[in-house]
C-alpha positions in Angstrom: 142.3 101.3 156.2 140.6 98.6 153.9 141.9 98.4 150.5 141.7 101.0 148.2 139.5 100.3 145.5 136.8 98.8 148.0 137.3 102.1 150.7 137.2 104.7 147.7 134.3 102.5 145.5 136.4 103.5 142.3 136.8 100.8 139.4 141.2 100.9 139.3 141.3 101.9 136.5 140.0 105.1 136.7 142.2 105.9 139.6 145.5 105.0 137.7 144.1 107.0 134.5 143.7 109.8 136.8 146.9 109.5 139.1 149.6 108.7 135.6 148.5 112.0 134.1 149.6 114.0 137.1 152.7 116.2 136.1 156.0 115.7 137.9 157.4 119.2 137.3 158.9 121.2 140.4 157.2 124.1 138.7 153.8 122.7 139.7 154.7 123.2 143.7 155.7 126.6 143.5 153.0 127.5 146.1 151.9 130.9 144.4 148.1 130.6 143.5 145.1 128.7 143.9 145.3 126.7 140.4 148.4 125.4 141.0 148.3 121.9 141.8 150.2 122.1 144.8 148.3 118.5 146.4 150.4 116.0 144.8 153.4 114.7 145.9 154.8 117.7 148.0 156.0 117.3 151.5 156.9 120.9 152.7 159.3 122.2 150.2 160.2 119.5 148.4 161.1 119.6 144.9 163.6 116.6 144.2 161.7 115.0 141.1 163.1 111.5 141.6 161.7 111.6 144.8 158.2 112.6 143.6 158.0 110.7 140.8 158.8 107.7 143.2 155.8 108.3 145.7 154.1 108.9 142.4 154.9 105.8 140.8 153.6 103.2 144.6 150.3 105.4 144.6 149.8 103.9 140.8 151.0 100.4 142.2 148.8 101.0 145.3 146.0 101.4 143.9 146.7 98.7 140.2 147.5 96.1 143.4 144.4 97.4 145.6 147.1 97.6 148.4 146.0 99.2 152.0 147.2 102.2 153.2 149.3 100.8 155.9 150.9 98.4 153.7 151.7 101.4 151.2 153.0 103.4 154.1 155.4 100.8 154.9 156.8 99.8 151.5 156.9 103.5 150.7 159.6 104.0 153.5 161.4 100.7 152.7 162.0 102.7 149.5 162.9 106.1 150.8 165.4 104.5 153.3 167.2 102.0 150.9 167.4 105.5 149.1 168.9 107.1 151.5 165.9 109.7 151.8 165.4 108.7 155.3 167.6 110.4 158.2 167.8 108.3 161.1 167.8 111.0 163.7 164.8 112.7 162.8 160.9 113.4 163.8 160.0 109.8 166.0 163.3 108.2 164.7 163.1 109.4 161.1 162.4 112.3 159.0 162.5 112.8 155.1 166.1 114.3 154.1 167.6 115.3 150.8 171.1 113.6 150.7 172.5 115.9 148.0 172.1 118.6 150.3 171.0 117.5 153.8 167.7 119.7 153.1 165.3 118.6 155.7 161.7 118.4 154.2 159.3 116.7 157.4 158.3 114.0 159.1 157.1 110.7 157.4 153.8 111.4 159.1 152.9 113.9 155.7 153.1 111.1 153.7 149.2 110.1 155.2 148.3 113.4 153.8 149.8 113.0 150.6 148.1 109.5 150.2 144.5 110.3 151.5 144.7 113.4 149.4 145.4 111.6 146.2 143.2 109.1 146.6 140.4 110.9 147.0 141.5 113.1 144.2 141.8 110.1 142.1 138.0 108.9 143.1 136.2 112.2 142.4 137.8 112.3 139.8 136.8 108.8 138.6 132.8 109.5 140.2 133.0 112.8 138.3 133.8 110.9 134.8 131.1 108.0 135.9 128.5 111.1 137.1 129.1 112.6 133.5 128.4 109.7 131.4 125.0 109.0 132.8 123.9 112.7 132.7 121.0 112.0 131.0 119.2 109.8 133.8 121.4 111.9 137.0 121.9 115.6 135.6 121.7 116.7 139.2 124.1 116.5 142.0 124.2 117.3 145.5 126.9 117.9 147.8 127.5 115.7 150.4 129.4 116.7 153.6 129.8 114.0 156.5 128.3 116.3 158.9 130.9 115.2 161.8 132.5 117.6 164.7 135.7 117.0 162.1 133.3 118.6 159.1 135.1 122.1 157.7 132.0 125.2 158.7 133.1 125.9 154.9 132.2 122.1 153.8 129.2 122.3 156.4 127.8 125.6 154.5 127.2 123.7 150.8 126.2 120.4 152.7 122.7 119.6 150.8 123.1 121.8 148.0 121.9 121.0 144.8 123.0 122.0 141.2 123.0 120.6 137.7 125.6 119.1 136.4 126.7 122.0 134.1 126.4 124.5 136.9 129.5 126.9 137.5 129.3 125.9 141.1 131.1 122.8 140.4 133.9 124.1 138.3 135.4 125.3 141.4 133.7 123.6 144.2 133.4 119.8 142.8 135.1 118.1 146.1 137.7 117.5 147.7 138.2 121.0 148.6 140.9 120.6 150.6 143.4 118.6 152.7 142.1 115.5 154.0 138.4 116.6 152.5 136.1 113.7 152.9 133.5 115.3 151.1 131.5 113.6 147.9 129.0 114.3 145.3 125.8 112.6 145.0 123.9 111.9 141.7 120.0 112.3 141.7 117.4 111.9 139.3 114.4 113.3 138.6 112.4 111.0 140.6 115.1 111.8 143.3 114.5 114.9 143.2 110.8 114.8 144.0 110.9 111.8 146.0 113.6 113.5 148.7 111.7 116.9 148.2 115.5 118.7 147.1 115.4 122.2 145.2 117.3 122.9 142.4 119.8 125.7 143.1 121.6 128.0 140.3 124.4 129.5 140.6 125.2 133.4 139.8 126.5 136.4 141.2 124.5 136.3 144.5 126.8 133.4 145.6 129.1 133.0 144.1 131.7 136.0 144.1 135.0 137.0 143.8 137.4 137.3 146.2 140.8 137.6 147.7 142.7 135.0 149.9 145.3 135.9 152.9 147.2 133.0 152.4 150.6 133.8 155.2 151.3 135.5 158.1 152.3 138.7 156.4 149.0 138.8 154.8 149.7 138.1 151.1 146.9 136.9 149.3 145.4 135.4 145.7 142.0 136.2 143.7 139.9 133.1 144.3 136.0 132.3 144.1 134.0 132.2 147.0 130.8 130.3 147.8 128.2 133.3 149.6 126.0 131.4 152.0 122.5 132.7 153.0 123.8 134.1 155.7 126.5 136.1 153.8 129.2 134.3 154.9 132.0 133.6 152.4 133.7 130.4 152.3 136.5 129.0 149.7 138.4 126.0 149.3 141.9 125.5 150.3 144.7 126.8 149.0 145.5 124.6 145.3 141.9 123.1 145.5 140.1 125.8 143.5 139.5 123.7 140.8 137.7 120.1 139.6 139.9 117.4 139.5 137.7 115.4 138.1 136.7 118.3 135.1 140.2 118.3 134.2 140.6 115.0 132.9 137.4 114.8 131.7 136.4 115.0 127.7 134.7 113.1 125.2 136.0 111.9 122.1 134.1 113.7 120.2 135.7 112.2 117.2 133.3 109.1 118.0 130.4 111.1 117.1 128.2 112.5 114.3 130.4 115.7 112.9 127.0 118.6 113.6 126.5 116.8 117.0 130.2 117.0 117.6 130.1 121.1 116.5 127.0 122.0 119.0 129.2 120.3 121.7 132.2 122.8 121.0 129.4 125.9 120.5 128.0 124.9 124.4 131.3 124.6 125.3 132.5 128.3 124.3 129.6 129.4 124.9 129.3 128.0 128.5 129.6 128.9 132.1 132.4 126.8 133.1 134.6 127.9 130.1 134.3 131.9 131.0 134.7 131.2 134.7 138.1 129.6 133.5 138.8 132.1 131.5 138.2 135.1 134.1 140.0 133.0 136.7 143.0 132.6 134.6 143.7 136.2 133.8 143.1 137.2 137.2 145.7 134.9 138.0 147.9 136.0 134.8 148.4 139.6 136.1 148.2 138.6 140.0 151.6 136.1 139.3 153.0 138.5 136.9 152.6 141.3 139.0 154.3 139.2 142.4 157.1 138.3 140.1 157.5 142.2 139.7 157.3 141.7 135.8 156.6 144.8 133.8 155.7 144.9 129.8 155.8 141.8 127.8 157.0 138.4 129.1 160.3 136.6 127.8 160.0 133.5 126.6 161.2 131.5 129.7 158.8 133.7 131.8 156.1 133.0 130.2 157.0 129.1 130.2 157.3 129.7 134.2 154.1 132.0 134.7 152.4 129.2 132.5 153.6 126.1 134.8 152.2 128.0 137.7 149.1 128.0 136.7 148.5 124.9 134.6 144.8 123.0 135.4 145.9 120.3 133.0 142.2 121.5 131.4 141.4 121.7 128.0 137.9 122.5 126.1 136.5 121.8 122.6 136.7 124.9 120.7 135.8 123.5 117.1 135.1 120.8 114.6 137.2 120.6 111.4 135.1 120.0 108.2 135.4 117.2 106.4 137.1 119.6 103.4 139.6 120.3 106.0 140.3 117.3 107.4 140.7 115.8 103.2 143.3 118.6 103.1 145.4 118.0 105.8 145.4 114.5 106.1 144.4 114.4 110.0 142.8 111.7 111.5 141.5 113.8 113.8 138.9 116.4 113.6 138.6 118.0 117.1 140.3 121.1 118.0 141.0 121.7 121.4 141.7 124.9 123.3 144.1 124.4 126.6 144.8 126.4 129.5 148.2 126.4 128.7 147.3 128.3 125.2 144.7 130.1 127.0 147.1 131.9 129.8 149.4 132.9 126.0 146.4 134.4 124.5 145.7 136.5 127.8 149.7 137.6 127.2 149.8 137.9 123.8 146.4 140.2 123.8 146.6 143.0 126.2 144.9 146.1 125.3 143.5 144.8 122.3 140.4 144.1 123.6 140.3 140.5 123.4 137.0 139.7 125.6 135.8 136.1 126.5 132.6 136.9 124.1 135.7 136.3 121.3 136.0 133.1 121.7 132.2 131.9 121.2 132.9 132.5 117.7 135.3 129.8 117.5 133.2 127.0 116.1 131.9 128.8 113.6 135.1 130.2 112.1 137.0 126.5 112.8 134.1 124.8 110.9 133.7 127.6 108.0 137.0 128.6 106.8 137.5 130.7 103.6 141.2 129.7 103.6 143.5 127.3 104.6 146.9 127.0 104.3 150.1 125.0 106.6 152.3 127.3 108.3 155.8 125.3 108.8 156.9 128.1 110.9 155.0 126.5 113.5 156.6 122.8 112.6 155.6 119.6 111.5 151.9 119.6 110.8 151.0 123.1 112.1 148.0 125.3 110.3 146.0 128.1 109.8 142.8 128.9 109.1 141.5 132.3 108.0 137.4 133.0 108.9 135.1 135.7 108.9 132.1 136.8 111.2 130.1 140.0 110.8 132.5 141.3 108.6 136.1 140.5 110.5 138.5 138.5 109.7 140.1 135.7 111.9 143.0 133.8 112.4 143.3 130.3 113.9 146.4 128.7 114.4 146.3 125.3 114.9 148.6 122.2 115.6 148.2 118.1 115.3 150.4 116.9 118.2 151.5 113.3 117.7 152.4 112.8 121.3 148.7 113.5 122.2 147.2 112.2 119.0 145.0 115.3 119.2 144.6 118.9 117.5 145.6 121.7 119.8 144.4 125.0 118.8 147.9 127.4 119.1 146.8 130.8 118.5 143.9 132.9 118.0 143.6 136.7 116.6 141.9 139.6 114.9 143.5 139.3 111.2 143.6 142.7 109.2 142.3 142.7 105.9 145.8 143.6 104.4 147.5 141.0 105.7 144.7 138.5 104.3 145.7 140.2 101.0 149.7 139.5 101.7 149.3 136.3 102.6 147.4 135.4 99.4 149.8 137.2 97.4 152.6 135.3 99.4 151.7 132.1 98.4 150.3 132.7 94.8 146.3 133.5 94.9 
């Protein structure tokens, strides 16, 4: 295999951005739904996390050092064996062994599966970035199958197809789609467009439909989104590949632009497909966990931390723009606030049965950009607010959080606010 960055035609850069903000959690390879990211650095059942972050850490070097795969494979193994991760007696000589334990987890032979999958995680993910910032000239993309006997009928079945770059087709079908997927995405202008005689496809619910996946033996499955060919034929991605890799890393700083262009971005963006196909996903998802975890009522705190690792995209969206009053107020350098999956799987929680829909959250730039009261909740800790807003006559309100770690404002809680409580809390502090 040639080098790395000249076999995957990704500047290095974007591969290690992508590859360092994987999360090394044994929570992340529980195995239980399709958002979990259960692609990186798992063999079989594996969970030890100095072992991952280890085979983390050489894909980083691998790809900083534009190392081959063969030379990666065999440092890799020098490490695991001066570990003592390698048992002599294995699978061809050697398989991958837990010493604490003697837990035997597979043959070296998965670590080619790890690698290629990675890597070509890390390159769509660097294309999709690339794709995104020259959407003005490209704004359409076609999927690009390599059409070989070794081609996936699934892969085969969206070979050709073409969708803007917005399209909700590509929130859960941007490739890879799988293990070992070789598939890729293909910019096209215009001009392209006309020139190679391609139609513009759109998605909606003629293909692309809900579904559930048998994913063992005993025929346990998962809600998922299926692609509906012409023919009717339903195809989905592997399991842990129903998402964009590329989408979840992903944003602009939208703190580098003009404040109104800045708030239209977060009103497309609540407004838009790919942010209500999350949201539907992830409270399929919610309940589906919660109810294979045989958990009845309201969550614990330490259940709702483990529901929430299971299904964390590492995915955020711009739900608003502070105003400049705000931001004077506060004394953030930082005017975006974003919503994550993380606090969107607690809001599905924390608002059951009150009617809570999708259509909620649209309102969000408005109310974040047009307060009529602010005030900072310590209760939440250091640098922690909320903001109270109306729309058609309800009241609002937004908790959010300035997280020095990230440098960014994360949006913590969202609600219907009764007008007595507006009254309290004015009371409370002396209005």
């Amino acid at each position: 295999m040639p080098k790395i960055n000249f076999a995957l035609g990704l500047p290095p850069e974007k591969a290690i951005e992508w590859l360092k903000t994987k999360q090394v959690t044994a929570e992340n390879y529980r195995n239980l739904t399709d958002s979990e990211i259960a692609k990186v650095y798992t063999i079989a059942r594996m969970t030890d996390l100095d072992m991952l972050n280890d085979i983390k850490q050489s894909m980083v070097k691998a790809v900083s050092d534009g190392q081959s795969y063969a030379d990666w494979h065999k440092d890799i193994l020098q490490h695991l064996q001066n570990k003592g991760w390698l048992h002599p007696n294995g699978h061809n000589g050697h398989d991958i062994i837990d010493p604490k334990t003697g837990e035997v987890f597979g043959a070296p032979r998965r670590l080619d599966t790890i690698y290629r999958t990675n890597m070509q995680s890390a390159y769509s993910a660097g294309q999709y970035q690339g794709y995104m910032d020259n959407i003005d000239n490209r704004p359409y993309w076609m999927y690009d199958a390599v059409g070989d006997h070794r081609t996936r009928p699934a892969h085969s079945a969206m070979d050709g197809l073409v969708y803007r770059y917005d399209d909700p087709f590509w929130t859960t079908f941007y490739p890879p789609n799988g293990y070992n997927c070789r598939c890729s995405v293909i910019a096209l202008s215009e001009r392209d467009m006309r020139r190679e005689g391609k139609v513009l496809s759109q998605s909606g619910e003629h293909n692309l439909v809900e579904t559930h996946k048998v994913y063992n033996k005993k025929g346990d499955s998962y809600p998922t989104i299926a692609f509906k060919a012409p023919d009717g034929s339903l195809h989905t991605t592997d399991r842990g590949f129903g998402y964009n890799a590329g989408r979840m890393n992903y944003r602009p700083n939208l703190d580098q632009y003009d404040r109104g262009l800045a708030h239209e971005f977060a009103k497309a963006e609540m407004n838009g497909a790919e942010f209500k196909a999350v949201f539907k996903q992830l409270s399929e998802e919610f309940y589906e966990v919660k109810g294979r975890l045989k958990i009845d009522g309201k969550l614990s705190n330490s259940e709702k931390i483990d529901i929430r690792n299971k299904l964390s995209r590492q995915v955020k969206f711009a739900a608003g723009v502070l105003s400049k009053q705000v931001q004077q107020q506060t004394g953030l350098k930082r005017a975006t606030v974003w919503l994550s999956d993380d606090t969107l799987v607690k809001q599905v929680d924390s608002r059951e049965g009150q009617g809570f829909t999708v259509e909620k959250y649209a309102l969000l730039p408005e109310l974040i950009a047009n307060p009529i009261y602010l005030y900072a909740d310590n209760s939440r800790g250091k640098n922690s607010y909320e903001l109270v807003g109306e729309m058609d006559g309800r009241l609002y309100l937004i908790a959010f959080k300035y997280l020095e770690s990230k440098q960014e404002i994360f949006l913590d809680s969202f609600r219907d606010m009764k007008t007595e409580e507006f009254k309290k809390k004015l009371k409370k502090k002396g209005n």
